[in-house]
C-alpha beads as a LAMMPS data file, in Angstrom:
LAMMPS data file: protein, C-alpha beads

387 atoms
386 bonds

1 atom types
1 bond types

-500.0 500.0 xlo xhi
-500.0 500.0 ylo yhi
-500.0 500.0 zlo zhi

Masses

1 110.0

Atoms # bond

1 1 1 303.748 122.796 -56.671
2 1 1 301.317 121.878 -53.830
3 1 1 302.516 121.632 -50.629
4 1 1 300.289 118.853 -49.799
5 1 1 300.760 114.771 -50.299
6 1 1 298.720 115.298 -53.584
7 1 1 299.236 117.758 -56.546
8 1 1 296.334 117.756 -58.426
9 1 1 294.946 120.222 -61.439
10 1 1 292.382 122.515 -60.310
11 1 1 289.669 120.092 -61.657
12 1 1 290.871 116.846 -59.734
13 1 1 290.733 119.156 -56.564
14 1 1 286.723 119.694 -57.148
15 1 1 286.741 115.756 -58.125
16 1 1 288.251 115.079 -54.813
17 1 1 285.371 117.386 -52.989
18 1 1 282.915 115.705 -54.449
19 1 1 284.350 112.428 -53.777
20 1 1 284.686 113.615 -50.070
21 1 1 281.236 114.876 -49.412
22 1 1 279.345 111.789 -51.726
23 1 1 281.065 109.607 -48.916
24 1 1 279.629 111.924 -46.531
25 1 1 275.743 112.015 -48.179
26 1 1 276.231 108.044 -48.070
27 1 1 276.667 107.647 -44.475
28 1 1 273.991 110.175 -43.830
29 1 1 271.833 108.414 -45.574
30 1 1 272.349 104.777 -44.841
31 1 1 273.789 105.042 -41.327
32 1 1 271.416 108.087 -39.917
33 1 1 268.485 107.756 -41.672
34 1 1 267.667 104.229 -42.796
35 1 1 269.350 102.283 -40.211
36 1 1 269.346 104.429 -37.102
37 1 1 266.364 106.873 -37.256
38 1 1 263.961 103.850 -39.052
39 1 1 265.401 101.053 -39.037
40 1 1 264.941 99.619 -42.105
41 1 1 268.316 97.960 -42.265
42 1 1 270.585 96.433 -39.549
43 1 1 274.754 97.541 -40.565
44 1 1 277.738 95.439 -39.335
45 1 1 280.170 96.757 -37.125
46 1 1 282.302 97.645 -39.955
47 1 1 280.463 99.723 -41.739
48 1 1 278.376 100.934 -38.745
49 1 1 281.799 102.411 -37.145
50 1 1 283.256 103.831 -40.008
51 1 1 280.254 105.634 -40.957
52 1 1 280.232 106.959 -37.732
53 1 1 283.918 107.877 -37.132
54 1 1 283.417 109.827 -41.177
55 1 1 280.562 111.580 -39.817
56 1 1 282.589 112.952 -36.710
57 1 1 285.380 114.084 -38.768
58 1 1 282.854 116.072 -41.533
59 1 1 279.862 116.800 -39.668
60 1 1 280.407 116.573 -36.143
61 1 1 276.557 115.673 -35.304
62 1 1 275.722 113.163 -32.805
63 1 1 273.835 110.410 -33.940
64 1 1 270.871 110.442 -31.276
65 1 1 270.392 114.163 -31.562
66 1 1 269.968 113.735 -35.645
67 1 1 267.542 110.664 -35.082
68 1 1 265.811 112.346 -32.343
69 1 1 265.232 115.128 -34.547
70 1 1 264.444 113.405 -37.728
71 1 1 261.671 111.190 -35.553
72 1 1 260.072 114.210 -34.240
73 1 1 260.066 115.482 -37.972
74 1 1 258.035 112.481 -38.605
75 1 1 256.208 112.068 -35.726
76 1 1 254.687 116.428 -35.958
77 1 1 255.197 116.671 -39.732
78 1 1 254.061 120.082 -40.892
79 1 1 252.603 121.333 -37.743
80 1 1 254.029 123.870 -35.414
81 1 1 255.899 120.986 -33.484
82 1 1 257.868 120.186 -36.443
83 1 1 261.774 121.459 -35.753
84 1 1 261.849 122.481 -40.167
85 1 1 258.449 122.606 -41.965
86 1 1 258.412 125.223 -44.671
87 1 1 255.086 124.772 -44.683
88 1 1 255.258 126.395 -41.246
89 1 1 258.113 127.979 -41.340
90 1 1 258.709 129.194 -44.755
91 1 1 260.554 128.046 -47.388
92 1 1 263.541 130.415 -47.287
93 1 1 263.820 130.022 -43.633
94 1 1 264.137 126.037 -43.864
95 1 1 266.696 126.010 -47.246
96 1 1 268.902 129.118 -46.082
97 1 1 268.885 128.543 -42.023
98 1 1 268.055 124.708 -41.666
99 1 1 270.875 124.025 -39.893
100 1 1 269.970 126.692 -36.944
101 1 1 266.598 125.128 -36.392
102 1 1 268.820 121.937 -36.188
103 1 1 270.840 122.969 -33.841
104 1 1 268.214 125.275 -31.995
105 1 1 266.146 121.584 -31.652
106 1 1 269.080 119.570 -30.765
107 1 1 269.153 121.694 -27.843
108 1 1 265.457 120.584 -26.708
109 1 1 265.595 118.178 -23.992
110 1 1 262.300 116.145 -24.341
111 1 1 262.933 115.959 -27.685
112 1 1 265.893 113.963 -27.024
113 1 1 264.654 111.883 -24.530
114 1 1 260.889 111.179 -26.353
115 1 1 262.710 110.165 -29.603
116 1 1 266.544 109.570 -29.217
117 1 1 266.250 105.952 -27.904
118 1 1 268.295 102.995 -29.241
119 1 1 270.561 104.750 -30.498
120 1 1 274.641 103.826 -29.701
121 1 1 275.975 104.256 -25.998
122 1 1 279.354 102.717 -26.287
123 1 1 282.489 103.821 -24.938
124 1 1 283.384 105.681 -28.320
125 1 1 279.883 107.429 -28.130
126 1 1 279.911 108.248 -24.797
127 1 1 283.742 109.473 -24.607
128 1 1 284.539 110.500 -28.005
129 1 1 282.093 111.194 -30.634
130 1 1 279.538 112.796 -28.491
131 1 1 281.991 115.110 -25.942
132 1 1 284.334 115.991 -28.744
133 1 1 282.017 116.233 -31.618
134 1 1 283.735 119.395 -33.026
135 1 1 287.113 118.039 -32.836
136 1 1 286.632 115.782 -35.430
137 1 1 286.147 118.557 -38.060
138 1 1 289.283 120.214 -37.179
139 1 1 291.131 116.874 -37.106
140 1 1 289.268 116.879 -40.833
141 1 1 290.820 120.267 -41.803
142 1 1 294.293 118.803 -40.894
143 1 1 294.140 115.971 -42.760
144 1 1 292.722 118.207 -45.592
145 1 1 295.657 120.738 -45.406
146 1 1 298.003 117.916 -45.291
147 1 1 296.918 115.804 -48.266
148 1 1 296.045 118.811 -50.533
149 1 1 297.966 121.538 -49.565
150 1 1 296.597 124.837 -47.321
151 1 1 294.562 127.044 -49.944
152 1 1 293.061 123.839 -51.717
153 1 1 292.624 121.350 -48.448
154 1 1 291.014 124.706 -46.540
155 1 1 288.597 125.237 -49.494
156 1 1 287.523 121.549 -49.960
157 1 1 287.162 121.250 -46.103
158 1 1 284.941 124.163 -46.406
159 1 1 282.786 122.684 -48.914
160 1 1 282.522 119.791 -46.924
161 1 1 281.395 121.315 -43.787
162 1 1 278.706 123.497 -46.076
163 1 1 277.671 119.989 -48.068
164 1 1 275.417 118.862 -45.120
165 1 1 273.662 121.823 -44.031
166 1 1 272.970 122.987 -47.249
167 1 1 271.632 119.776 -48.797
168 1 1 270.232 118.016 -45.713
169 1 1 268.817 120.662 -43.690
170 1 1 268.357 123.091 -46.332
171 1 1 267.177 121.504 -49.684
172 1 1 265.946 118.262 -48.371
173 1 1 263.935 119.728 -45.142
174 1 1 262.787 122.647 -47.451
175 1 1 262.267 121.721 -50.795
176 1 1 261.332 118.720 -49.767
177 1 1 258.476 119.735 -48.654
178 1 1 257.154 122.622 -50.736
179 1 1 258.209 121.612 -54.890
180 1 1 258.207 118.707 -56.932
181 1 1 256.251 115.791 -58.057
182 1 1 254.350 113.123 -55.457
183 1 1 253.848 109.652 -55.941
184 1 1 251.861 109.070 -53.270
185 1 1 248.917 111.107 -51.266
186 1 1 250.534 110.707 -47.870
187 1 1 249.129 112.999 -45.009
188 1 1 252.743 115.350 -45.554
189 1 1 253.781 118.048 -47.845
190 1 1 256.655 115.993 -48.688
191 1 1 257.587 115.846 -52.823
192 1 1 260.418 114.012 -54.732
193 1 1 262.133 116.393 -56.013
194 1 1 263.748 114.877 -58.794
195 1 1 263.856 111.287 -59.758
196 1 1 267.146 110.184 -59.357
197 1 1 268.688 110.481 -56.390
198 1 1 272.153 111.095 -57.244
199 1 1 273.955 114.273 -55.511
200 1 1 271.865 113.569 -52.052
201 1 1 272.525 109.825 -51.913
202 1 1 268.865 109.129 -52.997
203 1 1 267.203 111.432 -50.529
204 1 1 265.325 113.313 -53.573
205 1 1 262.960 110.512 -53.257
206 1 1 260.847 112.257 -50.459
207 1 1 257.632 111.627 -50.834
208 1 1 258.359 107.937 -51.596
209 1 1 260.039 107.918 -48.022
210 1 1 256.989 109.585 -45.998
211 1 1 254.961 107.208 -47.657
212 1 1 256.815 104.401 -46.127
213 1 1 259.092 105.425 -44.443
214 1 1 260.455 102.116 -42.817
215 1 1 261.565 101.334 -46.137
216 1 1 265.282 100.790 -46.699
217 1 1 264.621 101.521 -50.397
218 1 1 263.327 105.124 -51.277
219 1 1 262.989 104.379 -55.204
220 1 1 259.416 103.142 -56.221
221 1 1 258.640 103.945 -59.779
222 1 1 260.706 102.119 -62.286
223 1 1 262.171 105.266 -63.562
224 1 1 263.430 106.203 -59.809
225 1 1 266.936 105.416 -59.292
226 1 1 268.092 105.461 -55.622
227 1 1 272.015 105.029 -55.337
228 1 1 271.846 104.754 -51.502
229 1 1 269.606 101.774 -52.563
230 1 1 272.383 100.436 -54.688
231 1 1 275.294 101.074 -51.710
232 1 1 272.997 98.756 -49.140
233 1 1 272.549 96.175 -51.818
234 1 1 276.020 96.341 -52.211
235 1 1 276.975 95.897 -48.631
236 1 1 274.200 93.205 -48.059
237 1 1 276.329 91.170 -50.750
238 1 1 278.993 91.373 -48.599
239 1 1 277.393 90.079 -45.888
240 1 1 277.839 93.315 -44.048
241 1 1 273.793 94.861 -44.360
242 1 1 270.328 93.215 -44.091
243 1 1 267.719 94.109 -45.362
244 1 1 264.584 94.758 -42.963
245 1 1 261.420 96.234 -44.743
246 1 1 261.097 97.611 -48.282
247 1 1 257.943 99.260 -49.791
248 1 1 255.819 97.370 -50.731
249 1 1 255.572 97.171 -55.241
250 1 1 252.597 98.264 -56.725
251 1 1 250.622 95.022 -58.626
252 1 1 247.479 95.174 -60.531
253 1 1 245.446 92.123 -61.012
254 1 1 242.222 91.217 -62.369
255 1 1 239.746 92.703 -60.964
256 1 1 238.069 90.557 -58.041
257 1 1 234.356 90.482 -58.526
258 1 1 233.478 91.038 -54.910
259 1 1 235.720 92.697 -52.421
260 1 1 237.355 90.193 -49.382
261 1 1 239.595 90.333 -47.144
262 1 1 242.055 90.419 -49.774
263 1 1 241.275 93.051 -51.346
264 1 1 240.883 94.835 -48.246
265 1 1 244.616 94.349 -46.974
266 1 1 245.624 95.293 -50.776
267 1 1 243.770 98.670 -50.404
268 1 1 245.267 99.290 -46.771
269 1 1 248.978 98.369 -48.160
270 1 1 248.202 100.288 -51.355
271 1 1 246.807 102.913 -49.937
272 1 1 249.051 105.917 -50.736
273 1 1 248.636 105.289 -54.497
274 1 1 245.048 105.027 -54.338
275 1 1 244.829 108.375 -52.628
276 1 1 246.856 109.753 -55.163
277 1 1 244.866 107.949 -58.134
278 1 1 242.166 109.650 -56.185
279 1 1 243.210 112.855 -56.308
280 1 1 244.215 113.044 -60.045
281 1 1 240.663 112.016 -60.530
282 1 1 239.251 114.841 -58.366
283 1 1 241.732 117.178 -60.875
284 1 1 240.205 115.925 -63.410
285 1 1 237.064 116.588 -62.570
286 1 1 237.728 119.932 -61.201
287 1 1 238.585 120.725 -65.168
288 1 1 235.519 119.206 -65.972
289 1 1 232.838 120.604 -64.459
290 1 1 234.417 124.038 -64.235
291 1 1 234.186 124.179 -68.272
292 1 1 230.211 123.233 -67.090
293 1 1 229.084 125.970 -64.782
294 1 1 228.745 129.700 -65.697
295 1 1 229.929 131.643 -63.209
296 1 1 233.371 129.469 -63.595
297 1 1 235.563 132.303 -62.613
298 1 1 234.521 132.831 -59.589
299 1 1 235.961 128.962 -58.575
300 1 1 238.727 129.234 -60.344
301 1 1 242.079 128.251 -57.871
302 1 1 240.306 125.681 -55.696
303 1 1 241.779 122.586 -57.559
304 1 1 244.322 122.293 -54.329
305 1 1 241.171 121.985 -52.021
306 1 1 240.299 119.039 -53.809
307 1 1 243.086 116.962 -51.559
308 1 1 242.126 118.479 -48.467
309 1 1 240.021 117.562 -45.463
310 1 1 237.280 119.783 -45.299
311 1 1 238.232 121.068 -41.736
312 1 1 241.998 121.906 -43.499
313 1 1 240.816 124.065 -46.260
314 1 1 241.906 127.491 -45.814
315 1 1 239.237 129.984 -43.858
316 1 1 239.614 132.587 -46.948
317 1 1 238.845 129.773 -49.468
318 1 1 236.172 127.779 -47.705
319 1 1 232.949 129.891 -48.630
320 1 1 233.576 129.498 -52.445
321 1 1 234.877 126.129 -52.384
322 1 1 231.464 125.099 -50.308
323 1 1 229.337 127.086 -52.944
324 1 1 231.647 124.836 -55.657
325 1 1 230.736 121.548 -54.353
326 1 1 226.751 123.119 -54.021
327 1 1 226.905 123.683 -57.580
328 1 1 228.780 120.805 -58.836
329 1 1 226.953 117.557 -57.411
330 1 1 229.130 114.674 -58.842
331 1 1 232.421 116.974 -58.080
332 1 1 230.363 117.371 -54.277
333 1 1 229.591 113.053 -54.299
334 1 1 233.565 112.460 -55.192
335 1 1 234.742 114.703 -52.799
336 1 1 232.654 113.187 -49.627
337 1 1 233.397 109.627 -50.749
338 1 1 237.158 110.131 -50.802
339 1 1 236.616 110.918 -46.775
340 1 1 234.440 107.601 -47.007
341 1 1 237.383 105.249 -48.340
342 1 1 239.882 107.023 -46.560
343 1 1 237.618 106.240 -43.216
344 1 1 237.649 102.518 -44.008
345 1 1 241.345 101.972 -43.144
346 1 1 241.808 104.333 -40.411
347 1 1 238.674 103.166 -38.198
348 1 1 241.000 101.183 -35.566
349 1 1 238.274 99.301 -33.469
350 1 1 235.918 97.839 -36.312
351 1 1 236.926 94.212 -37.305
352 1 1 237.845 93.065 -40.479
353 1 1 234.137 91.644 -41.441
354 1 1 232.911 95.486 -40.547
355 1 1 235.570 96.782 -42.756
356 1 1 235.291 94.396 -45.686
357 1 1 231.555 95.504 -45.995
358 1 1 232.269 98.855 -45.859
359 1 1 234.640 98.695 -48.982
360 1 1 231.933 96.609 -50.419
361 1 1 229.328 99.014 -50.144
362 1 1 231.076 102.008 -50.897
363 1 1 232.379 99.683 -54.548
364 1 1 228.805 99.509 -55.220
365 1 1 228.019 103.233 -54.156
366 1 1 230.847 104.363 -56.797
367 1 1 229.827 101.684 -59.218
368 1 1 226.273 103.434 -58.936
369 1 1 226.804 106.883 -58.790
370 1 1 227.266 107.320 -62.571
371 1 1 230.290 109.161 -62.429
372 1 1 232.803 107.723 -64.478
373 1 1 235.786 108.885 -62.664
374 1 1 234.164 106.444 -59.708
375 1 1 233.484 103.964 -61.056
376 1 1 237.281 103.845 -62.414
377 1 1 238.585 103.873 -58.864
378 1 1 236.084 101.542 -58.086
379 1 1 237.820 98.597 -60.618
380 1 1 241.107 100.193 -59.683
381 1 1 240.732 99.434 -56.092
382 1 1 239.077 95.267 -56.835
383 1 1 242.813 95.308 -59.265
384 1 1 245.122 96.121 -56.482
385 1 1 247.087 92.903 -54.881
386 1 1 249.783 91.638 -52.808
387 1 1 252.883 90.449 -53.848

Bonds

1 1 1 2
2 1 2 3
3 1 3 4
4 1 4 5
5 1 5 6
6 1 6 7
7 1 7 8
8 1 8 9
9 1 9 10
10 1 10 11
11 1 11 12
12 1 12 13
13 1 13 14
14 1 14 15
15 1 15 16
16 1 16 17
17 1 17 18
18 1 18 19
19 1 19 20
20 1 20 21
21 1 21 22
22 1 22 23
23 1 23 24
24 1 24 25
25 1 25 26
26 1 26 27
27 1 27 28
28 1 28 29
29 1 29 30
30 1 30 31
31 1 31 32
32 1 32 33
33 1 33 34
34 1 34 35
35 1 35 36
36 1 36 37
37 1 37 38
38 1 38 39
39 1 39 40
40 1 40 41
41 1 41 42
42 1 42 43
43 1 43 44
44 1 44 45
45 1 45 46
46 1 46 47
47 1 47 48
48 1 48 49
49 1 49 50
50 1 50 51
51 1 51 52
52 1 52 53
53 1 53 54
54 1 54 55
55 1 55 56
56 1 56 57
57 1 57 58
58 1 58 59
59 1 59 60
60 1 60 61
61 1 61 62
62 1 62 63
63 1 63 64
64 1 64 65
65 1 65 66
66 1 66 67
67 1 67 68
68 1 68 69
69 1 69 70
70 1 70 71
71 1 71 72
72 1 72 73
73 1 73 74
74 1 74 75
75 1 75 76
76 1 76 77
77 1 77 78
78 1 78 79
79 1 79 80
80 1 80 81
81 1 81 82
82 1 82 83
83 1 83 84
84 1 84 85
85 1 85 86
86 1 86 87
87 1 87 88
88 1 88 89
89 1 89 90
90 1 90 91
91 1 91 92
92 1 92 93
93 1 93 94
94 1 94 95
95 1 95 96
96 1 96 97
97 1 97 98
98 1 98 99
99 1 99 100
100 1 100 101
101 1 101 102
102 1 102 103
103 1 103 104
104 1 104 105
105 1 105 106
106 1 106 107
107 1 107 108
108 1 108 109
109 1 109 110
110 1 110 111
111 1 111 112
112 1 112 113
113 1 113 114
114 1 114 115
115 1 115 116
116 1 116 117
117 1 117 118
118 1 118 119
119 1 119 120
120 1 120 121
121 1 121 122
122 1 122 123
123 1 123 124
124 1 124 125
125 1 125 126
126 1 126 127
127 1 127 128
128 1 128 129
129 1 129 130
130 1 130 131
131 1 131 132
132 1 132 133
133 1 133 134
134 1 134 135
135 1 135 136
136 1 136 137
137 1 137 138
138 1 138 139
139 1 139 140
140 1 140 141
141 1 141 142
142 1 142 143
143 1 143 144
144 1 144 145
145 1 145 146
146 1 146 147
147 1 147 148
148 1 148 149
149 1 149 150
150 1 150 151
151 1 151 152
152 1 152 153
153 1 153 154
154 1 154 155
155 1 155 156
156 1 156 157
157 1 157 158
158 1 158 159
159 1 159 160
160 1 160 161
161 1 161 162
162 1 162 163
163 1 163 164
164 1 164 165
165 1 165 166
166 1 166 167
167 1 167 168
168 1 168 169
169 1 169 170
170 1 170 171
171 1 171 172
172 1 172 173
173 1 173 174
174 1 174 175
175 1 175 176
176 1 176 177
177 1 177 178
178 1 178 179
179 1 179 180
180 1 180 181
181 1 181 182
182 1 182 183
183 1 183 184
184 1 184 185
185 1 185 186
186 1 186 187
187 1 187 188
188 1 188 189
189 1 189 190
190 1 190 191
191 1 191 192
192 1 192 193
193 1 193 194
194 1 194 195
195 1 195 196
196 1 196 197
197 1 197 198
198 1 198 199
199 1 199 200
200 1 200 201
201 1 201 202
202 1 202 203
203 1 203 204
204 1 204 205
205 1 205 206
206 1 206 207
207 1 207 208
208 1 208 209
209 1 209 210
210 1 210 211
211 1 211 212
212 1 212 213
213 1 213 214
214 1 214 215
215 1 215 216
216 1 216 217
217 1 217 218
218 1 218 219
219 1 219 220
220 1 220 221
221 1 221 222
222 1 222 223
223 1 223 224
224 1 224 225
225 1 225 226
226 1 226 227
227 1 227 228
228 1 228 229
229 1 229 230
230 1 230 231
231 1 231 232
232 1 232 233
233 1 233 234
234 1 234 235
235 1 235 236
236 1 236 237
237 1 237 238
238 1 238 239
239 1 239 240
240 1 240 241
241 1 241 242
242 1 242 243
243 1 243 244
244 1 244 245
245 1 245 246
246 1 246 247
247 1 247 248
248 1 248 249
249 1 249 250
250 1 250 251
251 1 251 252
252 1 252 253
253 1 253 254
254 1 254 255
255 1 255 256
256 1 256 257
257 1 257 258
258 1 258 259
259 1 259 260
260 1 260 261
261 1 261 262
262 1 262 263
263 1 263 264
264 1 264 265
265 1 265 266
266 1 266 267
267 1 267 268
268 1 268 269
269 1 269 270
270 1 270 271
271 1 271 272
272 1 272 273
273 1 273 274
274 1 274 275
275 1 275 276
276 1 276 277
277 1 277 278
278 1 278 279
279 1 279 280
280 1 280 281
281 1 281 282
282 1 282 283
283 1 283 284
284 1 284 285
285 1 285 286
286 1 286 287
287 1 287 288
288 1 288 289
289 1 289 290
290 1 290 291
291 1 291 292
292 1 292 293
293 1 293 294
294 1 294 295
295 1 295 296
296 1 296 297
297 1 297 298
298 1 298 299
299 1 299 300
300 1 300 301
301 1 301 302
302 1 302 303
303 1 303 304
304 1 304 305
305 1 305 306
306 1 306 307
307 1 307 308
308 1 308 309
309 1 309 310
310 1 310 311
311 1 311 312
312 1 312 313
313 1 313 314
314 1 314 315
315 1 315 316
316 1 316 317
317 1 317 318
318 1 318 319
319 1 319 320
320 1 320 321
321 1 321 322
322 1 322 323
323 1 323 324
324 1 324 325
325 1 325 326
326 1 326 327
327 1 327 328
328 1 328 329
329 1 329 330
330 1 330 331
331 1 331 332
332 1 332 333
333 1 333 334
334 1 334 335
335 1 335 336
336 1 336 337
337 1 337 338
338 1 338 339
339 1 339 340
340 1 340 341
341 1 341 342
342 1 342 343
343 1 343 344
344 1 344 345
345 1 345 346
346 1 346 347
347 1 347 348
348 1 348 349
349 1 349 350
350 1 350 351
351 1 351 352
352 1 352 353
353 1 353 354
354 1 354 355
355 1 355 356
356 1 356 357
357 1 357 358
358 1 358 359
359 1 359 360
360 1 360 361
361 1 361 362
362 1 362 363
363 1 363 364
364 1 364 365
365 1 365 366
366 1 366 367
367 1 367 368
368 1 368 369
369 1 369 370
370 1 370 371
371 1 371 372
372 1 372 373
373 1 373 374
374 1 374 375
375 1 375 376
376 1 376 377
377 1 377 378
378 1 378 379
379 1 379 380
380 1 380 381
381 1 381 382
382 1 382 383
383 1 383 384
384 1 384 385
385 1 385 386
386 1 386 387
């Protein structure tokens, strides 16, 4: 017999962890990400306060230092300024030790101040959940103990204090930016890891939230599945959630026989997936004219260049990767116009007019060039259109 309120078989024990830490992943999710760091969403004080009060009792972080630090993630992503990039840092370091480069950040003053703003400074805040913010944890291993008994409430408390460092700051910070698949070509290393985001709340869905990361919905493909997605929906039913901003949904059209100024904010708003249509197309190139040239082991590897900026290609791969794109001219005209298109929407002071012709003229270029991999992107880009 337990000596807890509940005696449960060993298997409704693990049920109840994962119960416990799922409610945890859901206010990490909806409260700390989506609504506080981005604000995709706006919460009613229901909700709002009892995510907060949960988080306290199985996290005990503080809700400006985790938006403060998730901003600055954003704001540096994989550069040296970034508090967890494994692209900096290594991949073990970020999954095994995330939650010491949390903590070691969370100490950083100017980090706090440059991106911790507008986040809550109530009484609560101020004189409970921020001074005491390791009291709720114990106050959690009490009311484990008591409901479950000593051995079985210590060892579910203990998975719940593990659940967020491990998944959060480990696999999501670290995998999350080193393995998986990518929707979109955004500037990051961030990668969904798997397509449903179950176990994490819908945080799997990583490179669909650097993409857009205002977005209060992380799924984007129709074979994603985002629960936290479903939880908001659910709470915005209840009148307790609304909605803010949502990525926007990929629609194809017939293709417009000149480009306008249409077509040019359907290119800027679509512009992730036309990177990464871009880039598959480079691939495919790569494979193409490598099975061309002669001396084709000698550019073997440099597919990954492919997606880079010429100044970010590695120093060690640069001198064959140069003599690649000397001896392959279409793979050498592909490569230079991607730079071209990506110029057109991130030239800030030309006007609309200057940027519509651009597009046009670089259409025609593509249309021109005889590469048929061009030309594709070309009627790709006239299909794209606004909801």
């Amino acid at each position: 017999m337990t000596d807890g309120v509940f005696d449960l078989p060993w298997w409704g024990y693990v049920l109840a962890a994962l119960a416990l830490t799922h409610v945890t992943i859901a206010a990490v999710t909806i409260f700390l990400h989506r609504h506080q760091a981005h604000r995709a969403l706006e919460l009613g004080p229901l909700p709002s306060h009892f995510f907060r009060f949960w988080l306290w009792l199985t996290t005990g972080m503080i809700t400006r230092e985790w938006a403060a630090i998730h901003r600055k993630h954003h704001a540096r992503c994989e550069t040296a300024d970034d508090p967890h990039s494994p692209q900096v840092l290594g991949l073990p370091r970020v999954l095994f030790g995330g939650v010491f480069l949390y903590v070691r950040e969370s100490r950083n003053a100017e980090t706090l101040a440059r991106f911790g703003h507008g986040t809550p400074d109530d009484w609560l805040e101020r004189k409970v959940y921020t001074p005491l913010h390791k009291y709720g944890i114990v106050l959690m291993l009490a009311i484990d103990v008591a409901l479950f008994g000593v051995l079985p409430g210590a060892l579910i408390w203990g998975v719940q204090m593990v659940w967020i460092p491990f998944w959060a700051a480990g696999v999501i910070n670290g995998v999350g930016h080193f393995w998986g698949y990518r929707n979109f070509a955004c500037a990051d290393a961030a990668t969904n890891i798997v397509p449903w985001g179950i176990l994490i709340g819908g945080e799997e869905l990583h490179n669909n939230h650097h993409a857009f990361a205002t977005s209060a919905r992380l799924s984007n493909k129709w074979y994603e599945f985002d629960i936290g997605w479903c939880y908001i929906r659910l709470l915005e039913m209840l009148g307790m959630a609304r909605v803010k901003r949502v990525a926007p949904v990929l629609r194809l059209g017939a293709p417009r026989p000149q480009v306008d100024g249409d077509t040019l904010q359907a290119v800027i708003t679509h512009r992730y997936d036309l990177l990464a249509s871009y880039a598959r197309s480079l691939k495919a190139m790569y494979r193409e004219e490598l099975a061309k040239l002669a001396d084709r082991r000698r550019f073997r590897g440099l597919k990954r260049c492919l997606a880079m900026d010429g100044s970010a290609v590695p120093d060690e791969l640069r001198a064959r990767f140069d003599a690649l794109l000397t001896e392959s001219g279409a793979l050498a005209t592909a490569y230079r116009m991607r730079g071209e298109l990506a110029a057109v929407w991130e030239r800030s002071t030309a006007t609309r007019e200057q940027l519509v012709a651009e597009l046009q003229d670089w259409c025609r270029r593509a249309e021109a060039s005889g590469i048929r991999q061009l030309e594709q992107l070309s009627l790709r880009l006239r299909r794209y259109a606004i909801s």
